[in-house]
SEVEX-131052 format. One record per atom (N, C-alpha, C): residue number from 1; atom name; x, y, z. Coordinates in nm, 2 decimals. Atoms other than C-alpha are relative to their C-alpha. Layout:
<i:NUM	at:CA	x:X	y:Y	z:Z>
...
This chain:
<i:1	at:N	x:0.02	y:0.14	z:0.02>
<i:1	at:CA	x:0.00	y:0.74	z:1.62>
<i:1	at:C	x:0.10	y:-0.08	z:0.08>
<i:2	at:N	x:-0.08	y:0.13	z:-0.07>
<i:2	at:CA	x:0.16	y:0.45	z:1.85>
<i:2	at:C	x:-0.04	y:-0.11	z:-0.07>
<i:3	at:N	x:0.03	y:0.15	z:0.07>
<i:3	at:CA	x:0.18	y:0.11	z:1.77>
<i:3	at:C	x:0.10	y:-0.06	z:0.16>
<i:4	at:N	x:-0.08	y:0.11	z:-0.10>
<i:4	at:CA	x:0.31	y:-0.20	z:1.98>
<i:4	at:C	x:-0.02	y:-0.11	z:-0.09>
<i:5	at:N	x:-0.07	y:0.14	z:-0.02>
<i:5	at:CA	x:0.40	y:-0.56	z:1.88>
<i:5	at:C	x:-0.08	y:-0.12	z:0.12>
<i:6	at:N	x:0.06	y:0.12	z:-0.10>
<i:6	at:CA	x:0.18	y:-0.83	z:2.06>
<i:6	at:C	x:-0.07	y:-0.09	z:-0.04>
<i:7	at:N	x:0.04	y:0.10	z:0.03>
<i:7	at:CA	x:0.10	y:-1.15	z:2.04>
<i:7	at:C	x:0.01	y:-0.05	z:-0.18>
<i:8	at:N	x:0.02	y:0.02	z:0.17>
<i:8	at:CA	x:0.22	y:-1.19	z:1.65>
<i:8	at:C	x:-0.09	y:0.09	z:-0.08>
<i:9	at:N	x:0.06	y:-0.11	z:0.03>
<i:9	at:CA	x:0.03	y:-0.89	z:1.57>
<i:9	at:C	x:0.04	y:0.14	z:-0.01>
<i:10	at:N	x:-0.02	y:-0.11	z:0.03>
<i:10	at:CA	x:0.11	y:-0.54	z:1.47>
<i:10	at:C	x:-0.14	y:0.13	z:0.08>
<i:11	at:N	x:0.10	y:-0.09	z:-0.07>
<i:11	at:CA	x:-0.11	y:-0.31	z:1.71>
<i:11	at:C	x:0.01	y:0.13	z:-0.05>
<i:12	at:N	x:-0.01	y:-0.15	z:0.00>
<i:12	at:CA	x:-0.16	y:0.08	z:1.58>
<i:12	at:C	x:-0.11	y:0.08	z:0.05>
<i:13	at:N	x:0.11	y:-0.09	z:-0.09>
<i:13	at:CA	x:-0.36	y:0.32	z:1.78>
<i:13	at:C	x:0.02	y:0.16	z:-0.09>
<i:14	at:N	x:0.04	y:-0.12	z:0.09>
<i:14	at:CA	x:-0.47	y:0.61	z:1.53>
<i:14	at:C	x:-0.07	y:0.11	z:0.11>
<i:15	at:N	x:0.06	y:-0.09	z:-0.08>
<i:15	at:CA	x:-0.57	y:0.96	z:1.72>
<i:15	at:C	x:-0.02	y:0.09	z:-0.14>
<i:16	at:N	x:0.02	y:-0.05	z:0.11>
<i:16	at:CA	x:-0.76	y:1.08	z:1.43>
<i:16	at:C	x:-0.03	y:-0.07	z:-0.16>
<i:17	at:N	x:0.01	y:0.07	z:0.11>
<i:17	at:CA	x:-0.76	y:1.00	z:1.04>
<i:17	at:C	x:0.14	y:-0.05	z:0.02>
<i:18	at:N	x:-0.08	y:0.09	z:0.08>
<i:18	at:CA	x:-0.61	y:0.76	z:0.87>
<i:18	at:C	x:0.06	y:0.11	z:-0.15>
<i:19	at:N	x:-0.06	y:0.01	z:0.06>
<i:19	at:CA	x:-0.39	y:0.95	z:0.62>
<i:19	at:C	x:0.08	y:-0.01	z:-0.10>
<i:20	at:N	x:-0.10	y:0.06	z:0.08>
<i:20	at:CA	x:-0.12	y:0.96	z:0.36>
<i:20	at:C	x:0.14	y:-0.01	z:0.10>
<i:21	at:N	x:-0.06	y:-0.01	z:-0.07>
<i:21	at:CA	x:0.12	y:1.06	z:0.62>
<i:21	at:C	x:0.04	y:-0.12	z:0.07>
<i:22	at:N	x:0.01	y:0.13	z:-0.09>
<i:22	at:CA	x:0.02	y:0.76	z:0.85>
<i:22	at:C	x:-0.02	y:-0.11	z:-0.06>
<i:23	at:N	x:-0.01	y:0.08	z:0.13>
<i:23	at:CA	x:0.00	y:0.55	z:0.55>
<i:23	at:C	x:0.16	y:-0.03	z:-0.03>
<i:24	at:N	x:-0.16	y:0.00	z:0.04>
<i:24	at:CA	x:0.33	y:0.58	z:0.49>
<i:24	at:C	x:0.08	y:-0.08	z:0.11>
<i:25	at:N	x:-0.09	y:0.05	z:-0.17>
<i:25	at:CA	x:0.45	y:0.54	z:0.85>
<i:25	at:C	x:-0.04	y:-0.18	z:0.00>
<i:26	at:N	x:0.04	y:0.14	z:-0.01>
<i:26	at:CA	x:0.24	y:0.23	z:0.88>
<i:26	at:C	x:0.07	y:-0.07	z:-0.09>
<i:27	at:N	x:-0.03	y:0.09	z:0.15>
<i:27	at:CA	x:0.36	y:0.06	z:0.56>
<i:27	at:C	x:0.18	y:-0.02	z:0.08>
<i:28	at:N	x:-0.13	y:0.04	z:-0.01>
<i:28	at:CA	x:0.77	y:0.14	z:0.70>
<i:28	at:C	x:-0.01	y:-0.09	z:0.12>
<i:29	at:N	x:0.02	y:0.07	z:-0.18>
<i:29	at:CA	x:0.66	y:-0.04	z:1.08>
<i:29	at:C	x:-0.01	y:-0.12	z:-0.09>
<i:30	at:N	x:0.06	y:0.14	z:0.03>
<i:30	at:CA	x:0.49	y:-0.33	z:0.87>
<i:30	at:C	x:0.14	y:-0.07	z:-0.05>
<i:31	at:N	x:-0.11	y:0.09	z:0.04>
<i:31	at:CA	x:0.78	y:-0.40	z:0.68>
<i:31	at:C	x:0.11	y:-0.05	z:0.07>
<i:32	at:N	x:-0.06	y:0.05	z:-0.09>
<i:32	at:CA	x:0.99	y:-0.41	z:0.94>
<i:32	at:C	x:0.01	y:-0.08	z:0.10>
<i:33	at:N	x:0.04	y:0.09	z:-0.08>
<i:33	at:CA	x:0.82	y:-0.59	z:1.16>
<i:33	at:C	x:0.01	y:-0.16	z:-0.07>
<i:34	at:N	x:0.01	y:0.14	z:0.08>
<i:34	at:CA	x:0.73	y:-0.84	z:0.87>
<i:34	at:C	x:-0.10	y:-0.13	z:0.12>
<i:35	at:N	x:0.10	y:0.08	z:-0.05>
<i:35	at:CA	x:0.43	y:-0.95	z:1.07>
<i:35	at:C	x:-0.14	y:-0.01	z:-0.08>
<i:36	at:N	x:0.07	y:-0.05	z:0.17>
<i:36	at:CA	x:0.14	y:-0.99	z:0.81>
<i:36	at:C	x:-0.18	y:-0.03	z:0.12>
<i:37	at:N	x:0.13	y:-0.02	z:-0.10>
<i:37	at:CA	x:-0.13	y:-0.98	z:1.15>
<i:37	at:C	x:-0.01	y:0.19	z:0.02>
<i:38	at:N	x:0.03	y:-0.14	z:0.03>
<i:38	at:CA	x:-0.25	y:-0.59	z:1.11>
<i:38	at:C	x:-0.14	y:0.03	z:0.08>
<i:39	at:N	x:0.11	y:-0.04	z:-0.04>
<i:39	at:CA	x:-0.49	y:-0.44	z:1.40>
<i:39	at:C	x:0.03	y:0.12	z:0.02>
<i:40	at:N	x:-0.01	y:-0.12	z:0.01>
<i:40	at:CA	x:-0.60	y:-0.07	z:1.36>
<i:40	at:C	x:-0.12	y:0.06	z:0.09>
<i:41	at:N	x:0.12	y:-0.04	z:-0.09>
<i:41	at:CA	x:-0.75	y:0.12	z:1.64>
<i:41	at:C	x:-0.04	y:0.17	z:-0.04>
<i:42	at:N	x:0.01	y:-0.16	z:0.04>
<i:42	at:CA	x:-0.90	y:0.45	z:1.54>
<i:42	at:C	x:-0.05	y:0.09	z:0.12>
<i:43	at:N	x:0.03	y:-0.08	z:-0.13>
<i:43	at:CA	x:-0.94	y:0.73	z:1.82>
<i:43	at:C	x:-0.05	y:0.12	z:-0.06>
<i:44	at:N	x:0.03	y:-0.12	z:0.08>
<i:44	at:CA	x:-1.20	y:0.97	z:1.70>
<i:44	at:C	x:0.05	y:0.05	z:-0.11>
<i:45	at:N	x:-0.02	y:-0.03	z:0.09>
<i:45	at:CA	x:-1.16	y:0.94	z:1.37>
<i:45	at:C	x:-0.08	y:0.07	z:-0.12>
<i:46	at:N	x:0.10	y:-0.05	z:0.09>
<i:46	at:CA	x:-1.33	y:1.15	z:1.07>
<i:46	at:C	x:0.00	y:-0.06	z:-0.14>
<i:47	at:N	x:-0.05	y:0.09	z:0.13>
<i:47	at:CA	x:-1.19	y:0.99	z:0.75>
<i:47	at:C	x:0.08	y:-0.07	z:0.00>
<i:48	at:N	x:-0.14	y:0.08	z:-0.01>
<i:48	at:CA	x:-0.96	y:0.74	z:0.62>
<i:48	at:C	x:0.00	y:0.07	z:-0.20>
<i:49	at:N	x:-0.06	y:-0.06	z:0.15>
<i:49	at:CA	x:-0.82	y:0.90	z:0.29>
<i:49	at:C	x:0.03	y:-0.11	z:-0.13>
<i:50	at:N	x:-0.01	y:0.12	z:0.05>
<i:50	at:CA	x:-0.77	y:0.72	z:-0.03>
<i:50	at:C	x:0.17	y:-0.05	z:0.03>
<i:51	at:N	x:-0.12	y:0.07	z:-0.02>
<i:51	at:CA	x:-0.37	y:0.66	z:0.07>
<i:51	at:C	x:-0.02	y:-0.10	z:0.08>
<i:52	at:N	x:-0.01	y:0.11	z:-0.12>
<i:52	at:CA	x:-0.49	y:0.48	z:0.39>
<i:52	at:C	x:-0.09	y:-0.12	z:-0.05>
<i:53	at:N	x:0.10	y:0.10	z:0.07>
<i:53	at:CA	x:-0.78	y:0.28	z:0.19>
<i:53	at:C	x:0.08	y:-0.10	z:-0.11>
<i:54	at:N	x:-0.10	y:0.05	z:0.11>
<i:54	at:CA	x:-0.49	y:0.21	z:-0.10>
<i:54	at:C	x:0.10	y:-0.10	z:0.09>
<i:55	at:N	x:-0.09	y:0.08	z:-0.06>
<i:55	at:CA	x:-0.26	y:0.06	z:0.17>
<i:55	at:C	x:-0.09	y:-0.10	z:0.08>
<i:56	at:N	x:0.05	y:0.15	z:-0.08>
<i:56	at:CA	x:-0.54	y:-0.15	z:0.36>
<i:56	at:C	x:-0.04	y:-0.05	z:-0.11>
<i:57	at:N	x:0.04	y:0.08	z:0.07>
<i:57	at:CA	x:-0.63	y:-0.26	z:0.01>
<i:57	at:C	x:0.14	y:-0.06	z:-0.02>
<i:58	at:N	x:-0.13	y:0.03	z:-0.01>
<i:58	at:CA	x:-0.24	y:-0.36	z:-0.05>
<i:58	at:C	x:0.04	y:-0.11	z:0.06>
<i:59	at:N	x:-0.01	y:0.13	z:-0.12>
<i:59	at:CA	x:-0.24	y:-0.53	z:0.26>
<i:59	at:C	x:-0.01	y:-0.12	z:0.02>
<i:60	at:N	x:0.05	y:0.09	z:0.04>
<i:60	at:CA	x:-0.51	y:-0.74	z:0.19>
<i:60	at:C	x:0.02	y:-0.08	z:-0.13>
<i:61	at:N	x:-0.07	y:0.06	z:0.13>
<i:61	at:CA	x:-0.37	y:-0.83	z:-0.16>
<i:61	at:C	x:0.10	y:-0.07	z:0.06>
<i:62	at:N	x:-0.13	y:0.11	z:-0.11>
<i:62	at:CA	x:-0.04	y:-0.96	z:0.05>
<i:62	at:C	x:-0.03	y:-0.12	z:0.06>
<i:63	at:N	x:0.06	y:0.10	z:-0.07>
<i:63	at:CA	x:-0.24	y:-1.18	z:0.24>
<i:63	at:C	x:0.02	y:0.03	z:0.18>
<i:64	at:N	x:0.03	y:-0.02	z:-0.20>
<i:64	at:CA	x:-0.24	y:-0.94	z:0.58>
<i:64	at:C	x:-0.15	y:-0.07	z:0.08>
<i:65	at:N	x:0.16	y:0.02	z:-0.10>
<i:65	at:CA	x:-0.51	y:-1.04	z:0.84>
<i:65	at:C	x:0.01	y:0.13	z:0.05>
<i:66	at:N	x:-0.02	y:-0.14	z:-0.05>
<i:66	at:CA	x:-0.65	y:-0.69	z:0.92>
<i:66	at:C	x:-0.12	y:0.02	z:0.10>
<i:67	at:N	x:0.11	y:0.04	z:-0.16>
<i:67	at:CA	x:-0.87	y:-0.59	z:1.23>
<i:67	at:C	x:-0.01	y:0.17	z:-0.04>
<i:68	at:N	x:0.02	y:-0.10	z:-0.02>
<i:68	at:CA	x:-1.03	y:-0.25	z:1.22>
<i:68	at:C	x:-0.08	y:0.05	z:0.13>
<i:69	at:N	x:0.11	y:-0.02	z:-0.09>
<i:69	at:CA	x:-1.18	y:-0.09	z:1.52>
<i:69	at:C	x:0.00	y:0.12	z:0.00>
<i:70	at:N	x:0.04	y:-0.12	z:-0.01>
<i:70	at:CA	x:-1.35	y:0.18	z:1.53>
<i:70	at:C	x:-0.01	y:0.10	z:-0.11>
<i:71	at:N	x:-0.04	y:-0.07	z:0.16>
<i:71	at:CA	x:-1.32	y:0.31	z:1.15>
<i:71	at:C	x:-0.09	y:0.10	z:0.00>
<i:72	at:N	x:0.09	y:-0.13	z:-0.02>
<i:72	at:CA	x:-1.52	y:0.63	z:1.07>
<i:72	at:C	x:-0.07	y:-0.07	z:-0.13>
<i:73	at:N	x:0.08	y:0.05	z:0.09>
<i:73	at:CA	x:-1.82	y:0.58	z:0.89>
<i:73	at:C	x:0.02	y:0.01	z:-0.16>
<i:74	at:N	x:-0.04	y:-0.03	z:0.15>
<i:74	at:CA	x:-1.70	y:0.78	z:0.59>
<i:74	at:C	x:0.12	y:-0.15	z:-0.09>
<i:75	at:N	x:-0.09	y:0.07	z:0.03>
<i:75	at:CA	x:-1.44	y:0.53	z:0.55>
<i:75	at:C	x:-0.08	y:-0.13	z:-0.08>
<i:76	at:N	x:0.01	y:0.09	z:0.09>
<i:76	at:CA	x:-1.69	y:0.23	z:0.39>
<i:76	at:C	x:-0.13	y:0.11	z:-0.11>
<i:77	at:N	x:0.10	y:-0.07	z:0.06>
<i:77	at:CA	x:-1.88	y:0.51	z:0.20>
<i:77	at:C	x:0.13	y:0.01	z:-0.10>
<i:78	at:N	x:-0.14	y:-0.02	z:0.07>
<i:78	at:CA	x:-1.53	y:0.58	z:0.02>
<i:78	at:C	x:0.03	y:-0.17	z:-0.07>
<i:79	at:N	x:-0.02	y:0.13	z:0.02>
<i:79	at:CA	x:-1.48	y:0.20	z:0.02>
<i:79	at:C	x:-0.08	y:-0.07	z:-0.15>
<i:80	at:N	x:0.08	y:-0.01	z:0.05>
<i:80	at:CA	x:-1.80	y:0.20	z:-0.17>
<i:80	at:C	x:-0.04	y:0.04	z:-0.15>
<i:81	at:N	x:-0.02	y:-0.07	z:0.12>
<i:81	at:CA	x:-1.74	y:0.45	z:-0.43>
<i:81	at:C	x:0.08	y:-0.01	z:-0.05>
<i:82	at:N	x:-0.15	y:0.05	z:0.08>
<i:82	at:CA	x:-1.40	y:0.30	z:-0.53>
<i:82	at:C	x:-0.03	y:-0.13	z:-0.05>
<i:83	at:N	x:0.02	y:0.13	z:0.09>
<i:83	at:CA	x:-1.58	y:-0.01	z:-0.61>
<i:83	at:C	x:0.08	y:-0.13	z:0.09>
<i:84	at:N	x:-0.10	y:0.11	z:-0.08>
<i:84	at:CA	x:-1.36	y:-0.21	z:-0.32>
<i:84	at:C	x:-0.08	y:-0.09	z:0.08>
<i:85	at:N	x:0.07	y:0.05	z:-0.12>
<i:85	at:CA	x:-1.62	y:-0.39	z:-0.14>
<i:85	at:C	x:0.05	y:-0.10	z:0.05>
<i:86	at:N	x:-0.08	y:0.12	z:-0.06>
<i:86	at:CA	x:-1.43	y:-0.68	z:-0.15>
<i:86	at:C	x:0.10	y:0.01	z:0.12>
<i:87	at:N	x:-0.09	y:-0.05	z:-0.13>
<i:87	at:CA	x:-1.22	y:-0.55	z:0.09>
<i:87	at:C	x:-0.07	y:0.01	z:0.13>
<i:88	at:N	x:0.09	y:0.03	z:-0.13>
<i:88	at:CA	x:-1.47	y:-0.50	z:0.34>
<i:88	at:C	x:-0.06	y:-0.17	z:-0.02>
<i:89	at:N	x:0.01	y:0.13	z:0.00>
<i:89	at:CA	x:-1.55	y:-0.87	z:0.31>
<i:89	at:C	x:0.13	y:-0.09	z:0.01>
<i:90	at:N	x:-0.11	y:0.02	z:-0.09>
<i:90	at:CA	x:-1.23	y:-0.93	z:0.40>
<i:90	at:C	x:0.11	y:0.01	z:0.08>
<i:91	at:N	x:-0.08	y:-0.11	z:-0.13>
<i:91	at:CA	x:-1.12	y:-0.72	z:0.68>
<i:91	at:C	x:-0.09	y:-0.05	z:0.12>
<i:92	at:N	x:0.11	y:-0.02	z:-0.12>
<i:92	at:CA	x:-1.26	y:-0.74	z:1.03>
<i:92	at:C	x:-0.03	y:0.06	z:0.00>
<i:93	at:N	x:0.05	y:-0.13	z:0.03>
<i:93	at:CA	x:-1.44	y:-0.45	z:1.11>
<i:93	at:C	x:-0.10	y:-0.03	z:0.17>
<i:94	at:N	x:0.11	y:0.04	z:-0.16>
<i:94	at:CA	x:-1.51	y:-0.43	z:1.56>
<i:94	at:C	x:-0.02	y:0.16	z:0.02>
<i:95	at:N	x:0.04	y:-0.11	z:-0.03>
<i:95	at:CA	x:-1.70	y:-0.16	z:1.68>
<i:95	at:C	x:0.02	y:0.00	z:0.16>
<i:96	at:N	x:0.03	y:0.00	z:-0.12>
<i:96	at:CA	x:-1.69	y:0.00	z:2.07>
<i:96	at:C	x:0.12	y:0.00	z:0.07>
């Protein structure tokens, strides 16, 4: 996982899933940055776990702006079965 700082934004480039590990990581970058703009690029990812789903729900409770690209499909099938849909109604969500 990398990340960068641009434009008032929190950039993280995921190689793989999303998670409790990278859940974690993410959560100590965010707070330190203390930027509440959150874009997540996934690289060939298979799942996002419930820790990574529990922290972009978190996020969005704070009042982050979140950017997903490229999420694995499982990830709003999980979203789905936890009953969060509100969450995907307010996340971005770019494909490509």
């Amino acid at each position: 996982m990398n990340f960068s700082v641009k434009e008032n934004k929190i950039i993280f480039t995921i190689d793989g899933d999303l998670n409790y590990q990278k859940a974690v990581a993410i959560k100590k970058i965010i707070e330190k940055e203390e930027i509440k703009k959150v874009y997540i690029e996934f690289k060939c990812p298979k799942f996002v776990d419930t820790e990574g789903i529990r922290l972009l729900y978190s996020l969005w409770k704070k009042g982050f702006n979140i950017t997903l690209k490229n999420p694995p499909d499982l990830f709003f099938e999980v979203v789905k079965i936890l009953k969060l849909e509100e969450l995907l109604e307010n996340i971005e969500v770019v494909n490509g």
